[in-house]
N, C-alpha and C positions, 0 to 999 in steps of 0.2 A: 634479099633477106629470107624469103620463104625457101628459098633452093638451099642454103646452107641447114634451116630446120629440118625440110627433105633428108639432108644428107646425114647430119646426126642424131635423127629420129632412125633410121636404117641403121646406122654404125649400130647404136643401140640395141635396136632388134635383131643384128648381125651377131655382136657379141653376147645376147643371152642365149644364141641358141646352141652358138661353139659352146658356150660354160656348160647348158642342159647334156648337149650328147656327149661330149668331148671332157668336161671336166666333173663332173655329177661326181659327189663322192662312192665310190664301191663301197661295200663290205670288207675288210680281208682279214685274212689271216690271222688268227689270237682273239677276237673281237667276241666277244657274246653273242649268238644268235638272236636277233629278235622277235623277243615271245609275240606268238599269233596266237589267234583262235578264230577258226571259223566253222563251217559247215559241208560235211563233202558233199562228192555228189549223190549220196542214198540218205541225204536229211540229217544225218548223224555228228555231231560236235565234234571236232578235230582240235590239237593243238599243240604247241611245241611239247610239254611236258610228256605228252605219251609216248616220246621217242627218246626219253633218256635212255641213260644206257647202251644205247643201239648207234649205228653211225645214223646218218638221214642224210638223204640224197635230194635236195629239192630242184625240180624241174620246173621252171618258169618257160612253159608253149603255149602257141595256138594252133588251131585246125585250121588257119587263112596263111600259115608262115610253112612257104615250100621246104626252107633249112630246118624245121623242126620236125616235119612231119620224116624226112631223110633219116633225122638222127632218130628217129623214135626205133628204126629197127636196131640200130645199133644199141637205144637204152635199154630195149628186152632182151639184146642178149647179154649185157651188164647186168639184169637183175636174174636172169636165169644163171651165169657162172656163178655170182655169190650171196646169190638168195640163201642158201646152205650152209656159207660157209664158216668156220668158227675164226673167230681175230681174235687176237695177241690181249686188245683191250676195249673189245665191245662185246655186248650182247649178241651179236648180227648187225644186218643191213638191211634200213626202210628206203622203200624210194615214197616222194610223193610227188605227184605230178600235177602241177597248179596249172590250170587251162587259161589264159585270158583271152579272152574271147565275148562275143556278142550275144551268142544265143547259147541255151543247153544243149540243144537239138545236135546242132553243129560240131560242139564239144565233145558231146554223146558218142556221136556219128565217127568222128574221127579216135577214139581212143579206142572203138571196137574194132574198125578198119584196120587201125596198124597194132592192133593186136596188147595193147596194154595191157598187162595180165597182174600188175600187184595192185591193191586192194584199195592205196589212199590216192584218191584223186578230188581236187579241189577245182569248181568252177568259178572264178570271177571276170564279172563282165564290167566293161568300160575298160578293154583290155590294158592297156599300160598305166590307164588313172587310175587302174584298182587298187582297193587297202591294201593287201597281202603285194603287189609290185611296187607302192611307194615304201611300205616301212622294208622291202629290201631292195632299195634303190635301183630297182631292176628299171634299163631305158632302151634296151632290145632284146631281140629274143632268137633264139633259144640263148637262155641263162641259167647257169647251176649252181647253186652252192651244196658243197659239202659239211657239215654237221657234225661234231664230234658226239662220243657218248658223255661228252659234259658237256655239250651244248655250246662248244667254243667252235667257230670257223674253222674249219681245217683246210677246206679248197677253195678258192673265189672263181666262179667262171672258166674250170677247168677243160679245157679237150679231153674227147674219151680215150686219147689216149694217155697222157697224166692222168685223170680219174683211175683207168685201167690198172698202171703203175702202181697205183698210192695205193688201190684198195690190195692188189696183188702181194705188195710190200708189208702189211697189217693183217694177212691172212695167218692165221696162228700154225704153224710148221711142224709136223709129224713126223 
């Protein structure tokens, strides 16, 4: 009797963890972005409304995640081509770079390292329990979402190259 409980006590804890990694609802495309508010990292109130109008790139890393820290050179030179540039139907382009992670220090350490040069960066810790990764269903990392200037999804966990694409595609044409 105990061996059968054994066995469907595991099924059980087998199948919540497939549903958590594997079936967790995304974000996608057309969906309203969900309003945050928090704190960056110079003390200062953040939050989705100050990026109306503009596209928003949001970056879900940490400084412990070798695949993130890889792509971080690749997101400064996404935000160095179209930091400038004018779109068809946005303001510009914000990146924000939310850290989840342990310590500030670390977070610190690592976004001076590889060089992160635009302005909004958020740290939260309790890396993947944090508020800002549950309310965007974030269950690994690196994770992006793209942001319309109406605050609708436009890209759900894009590679930089469809990111590359899309914003290429929306750059306003001289």
């Amino acid at each position: 009797m105990n061996k059968y409980l054994l066995w469907i006590g595991g099924l059980l804890i087998l199948g919540y963890v497939i549903y958590y990694f594997f079936f967790k609802t995304m974000l996608v495309l057309g969906q309203p972005a969900p309003y945050f508010q928090s704190v960056d990292m110079h003390g200062q109130a953040i939050d989705l409304n100050q990026f109306k109008g503009k596209y928003l790139l949001i970056d879900f890393w940490g400084s412990w995640c070798l695949p993130c820290r890889k792509e971080n050179q690749l997101m400064v030179m996404m935000y160095e081509k179209y930091k400038n540039k004018p779109f068809k139907t946005a303001a510009g382009i914000e990146f924000l770079s939310v850290a989840l992670d342990v310590s500030n220090e670390e977070a610190l350490t690592a976004i001076e390292q590889d060089g992160l040069i635009w302005p909004n960066h958020i740290i939260e810790h309790n890396q993947l329990n944090s508020q800002l990764a549950k309310l965007y269903n974030v269950s690994f990392i690196p994770m992006k979402y793209l942001i319309g200037p109406d605050q609708i999804i436009m890209l759900s966990n894009p590679n930089i190259h469809d990111l590359d694409d899309f914003l290429a595609y929306q750059v306003l044409k001289n």
